[in-house]
Backbone as CSV, one residue per row, in Angstrom:
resi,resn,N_x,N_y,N_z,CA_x,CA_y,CA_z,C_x,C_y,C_z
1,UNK,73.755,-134.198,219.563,72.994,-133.467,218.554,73.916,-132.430,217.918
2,UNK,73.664,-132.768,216.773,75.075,-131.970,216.074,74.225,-130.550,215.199
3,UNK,75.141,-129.507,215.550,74.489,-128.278,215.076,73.151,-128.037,215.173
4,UNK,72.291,-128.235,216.195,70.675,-127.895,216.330,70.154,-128.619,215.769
5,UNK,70.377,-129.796,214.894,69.652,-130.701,214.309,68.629,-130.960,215.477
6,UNK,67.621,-131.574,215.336,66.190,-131.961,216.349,65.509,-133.162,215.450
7,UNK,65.621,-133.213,214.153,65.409,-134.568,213.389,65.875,-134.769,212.456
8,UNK,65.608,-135.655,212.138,66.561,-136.473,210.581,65.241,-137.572,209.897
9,UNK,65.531,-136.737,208.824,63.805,-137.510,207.594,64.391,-138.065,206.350
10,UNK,63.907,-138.567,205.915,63.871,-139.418,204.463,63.177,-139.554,204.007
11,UNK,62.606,-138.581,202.950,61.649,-138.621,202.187,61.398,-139.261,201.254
12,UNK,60.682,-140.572,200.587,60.571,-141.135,199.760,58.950,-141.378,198.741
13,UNK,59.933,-140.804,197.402,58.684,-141.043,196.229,59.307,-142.753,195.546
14,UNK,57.788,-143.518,195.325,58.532,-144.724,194.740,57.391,-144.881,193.519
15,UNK,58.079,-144.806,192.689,57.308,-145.585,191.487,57.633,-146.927,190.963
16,UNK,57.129,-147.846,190.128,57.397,-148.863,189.473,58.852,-149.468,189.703
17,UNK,59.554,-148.690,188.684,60.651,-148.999,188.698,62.048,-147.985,189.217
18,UNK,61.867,-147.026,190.460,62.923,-146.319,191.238,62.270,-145.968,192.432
19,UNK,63.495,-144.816,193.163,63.064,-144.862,194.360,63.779,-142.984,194.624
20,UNK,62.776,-142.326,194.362,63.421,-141.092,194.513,63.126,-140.696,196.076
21,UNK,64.648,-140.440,197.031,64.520,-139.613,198.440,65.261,-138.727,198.140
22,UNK,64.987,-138.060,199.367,65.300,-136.683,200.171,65.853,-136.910,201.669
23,UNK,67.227,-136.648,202.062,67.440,-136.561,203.088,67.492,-135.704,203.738
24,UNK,66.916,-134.523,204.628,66.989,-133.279,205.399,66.660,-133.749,206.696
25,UNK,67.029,-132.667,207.072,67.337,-132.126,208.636,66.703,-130.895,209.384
26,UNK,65.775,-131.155,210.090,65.003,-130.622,210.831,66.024,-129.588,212.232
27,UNK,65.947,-128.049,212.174,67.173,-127.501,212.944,66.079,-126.693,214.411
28,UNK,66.622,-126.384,215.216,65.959,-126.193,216.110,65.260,-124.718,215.892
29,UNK,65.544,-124.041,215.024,64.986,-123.155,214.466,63.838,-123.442,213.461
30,UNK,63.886,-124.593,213.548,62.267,-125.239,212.762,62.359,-125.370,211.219
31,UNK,63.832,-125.007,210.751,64.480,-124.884,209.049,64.573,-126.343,208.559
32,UNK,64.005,-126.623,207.631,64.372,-127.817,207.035,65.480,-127.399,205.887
33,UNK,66.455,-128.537,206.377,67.877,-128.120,205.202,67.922,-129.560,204.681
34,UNK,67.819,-129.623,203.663,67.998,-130.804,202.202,68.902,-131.259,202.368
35,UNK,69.714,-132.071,202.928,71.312,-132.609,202.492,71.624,-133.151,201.556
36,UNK,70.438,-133.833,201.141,70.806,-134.804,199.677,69.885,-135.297,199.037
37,UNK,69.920,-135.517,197.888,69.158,-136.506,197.019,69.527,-137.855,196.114
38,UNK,68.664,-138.541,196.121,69.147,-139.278,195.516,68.314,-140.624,194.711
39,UNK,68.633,-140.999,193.479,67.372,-142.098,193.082,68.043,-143.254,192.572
40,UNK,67.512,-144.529,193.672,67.655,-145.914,193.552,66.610,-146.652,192.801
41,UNK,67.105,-147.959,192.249,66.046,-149.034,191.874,65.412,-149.395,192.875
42,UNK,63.811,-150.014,192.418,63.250,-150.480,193.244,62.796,-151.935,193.488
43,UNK,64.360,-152.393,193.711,64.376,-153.715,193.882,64.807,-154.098,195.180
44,UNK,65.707,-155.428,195.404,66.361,-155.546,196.841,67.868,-154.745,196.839
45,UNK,68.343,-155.389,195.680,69.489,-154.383,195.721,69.793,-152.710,196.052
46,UNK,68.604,-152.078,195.356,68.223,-150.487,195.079,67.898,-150.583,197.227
47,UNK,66.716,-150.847,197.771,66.820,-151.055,199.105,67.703,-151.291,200.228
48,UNK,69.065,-151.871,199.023,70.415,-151.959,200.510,71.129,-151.080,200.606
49,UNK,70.957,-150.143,198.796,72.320,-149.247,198.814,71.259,-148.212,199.251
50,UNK,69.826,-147.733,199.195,69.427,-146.974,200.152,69.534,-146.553,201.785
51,UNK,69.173,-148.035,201.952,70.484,-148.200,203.732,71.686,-147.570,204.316
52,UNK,72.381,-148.340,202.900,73.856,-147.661,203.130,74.033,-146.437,202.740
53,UNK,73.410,-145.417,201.919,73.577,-144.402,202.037,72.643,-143.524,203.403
54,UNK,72.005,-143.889,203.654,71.531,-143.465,205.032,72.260,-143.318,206.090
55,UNK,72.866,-144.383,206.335,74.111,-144.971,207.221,75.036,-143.724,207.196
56,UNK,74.983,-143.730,205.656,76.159,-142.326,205.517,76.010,-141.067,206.276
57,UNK,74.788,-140.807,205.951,74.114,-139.109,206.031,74.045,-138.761,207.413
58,UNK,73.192,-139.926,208.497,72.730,-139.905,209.462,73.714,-139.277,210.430
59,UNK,73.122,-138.819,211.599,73.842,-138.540,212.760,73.355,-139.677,213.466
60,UNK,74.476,-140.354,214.153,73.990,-141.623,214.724,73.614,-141.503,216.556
61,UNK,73.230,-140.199,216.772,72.325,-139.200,217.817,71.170,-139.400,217.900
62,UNK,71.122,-139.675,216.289,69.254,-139.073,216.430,68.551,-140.053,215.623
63,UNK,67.333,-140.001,215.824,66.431,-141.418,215.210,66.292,-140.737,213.930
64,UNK,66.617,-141.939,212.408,66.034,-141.207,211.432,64.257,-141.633,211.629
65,UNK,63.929,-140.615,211.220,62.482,-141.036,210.491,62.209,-141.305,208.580
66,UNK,61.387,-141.979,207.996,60.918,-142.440,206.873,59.886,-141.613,206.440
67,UNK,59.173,-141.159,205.617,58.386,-140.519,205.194,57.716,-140.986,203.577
68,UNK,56.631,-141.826,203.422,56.695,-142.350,202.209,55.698,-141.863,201.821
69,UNK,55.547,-141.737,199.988,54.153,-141.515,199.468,53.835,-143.058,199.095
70,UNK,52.578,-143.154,199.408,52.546,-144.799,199.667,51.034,-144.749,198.479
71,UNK,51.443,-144.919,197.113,49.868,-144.832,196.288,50.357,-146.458,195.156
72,UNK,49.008,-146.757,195.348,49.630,-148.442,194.224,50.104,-149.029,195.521
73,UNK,50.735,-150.257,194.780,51.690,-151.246,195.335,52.909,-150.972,195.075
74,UNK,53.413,-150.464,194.353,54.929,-150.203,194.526,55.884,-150.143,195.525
75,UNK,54.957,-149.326,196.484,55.595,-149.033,197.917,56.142,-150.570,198.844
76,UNK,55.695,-151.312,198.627,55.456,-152.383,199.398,56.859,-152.915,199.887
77,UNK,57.334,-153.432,199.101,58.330,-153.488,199.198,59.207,-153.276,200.018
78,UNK,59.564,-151.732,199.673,60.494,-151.084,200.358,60.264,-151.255,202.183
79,UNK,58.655,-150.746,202.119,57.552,-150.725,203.356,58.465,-151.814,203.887
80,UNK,58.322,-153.099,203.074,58.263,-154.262,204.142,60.065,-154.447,204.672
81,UNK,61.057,-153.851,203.877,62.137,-154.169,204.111,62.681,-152.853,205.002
82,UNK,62.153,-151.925,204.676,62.739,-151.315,206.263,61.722,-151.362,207.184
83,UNK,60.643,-151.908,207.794,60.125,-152.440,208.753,61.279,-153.112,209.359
């Protein structure tokens, strides 16, 4: 566990056509710190380089968690490919 981190989130808004997240970090002082943002398509492609930038961010310590606003069908998708 690197620097008090205690979790690792990914926040995701998806509309139609993108995929706006948030990557922060939950510190044992209970601070959520933002590390990054960032907005993909919401296709298969937009879904791998989301991966791989995850891959990036992550501490590979700690479980990320997902966090989606899930309204419409849009979400689906994504839902079903990181399942």
């Amino acid at each position: 566990m690197k620097q008090g981190i205690i979790k690792q989130n990914v926040g995701i808004d998806v509309s139609k056509d993108d995929i706006k997240v948030s990557f922060s970090n939950l510190t044992v002082a209970y601070r959520v710190i933002v590390r990054s943002t960032r907005t993909f398509a919401n296709t298969v492609h937009g879904f791998k380089q989301l991966h791989e930038w995850v891959k990036l961010k992550k501490d590979p310590e700690l479980t990320v968690h997902f966090t989606m606003k899930a309204i419409g069908v849009y979400y689906e998708g994504l839902a079903f490919y990181l399942y």
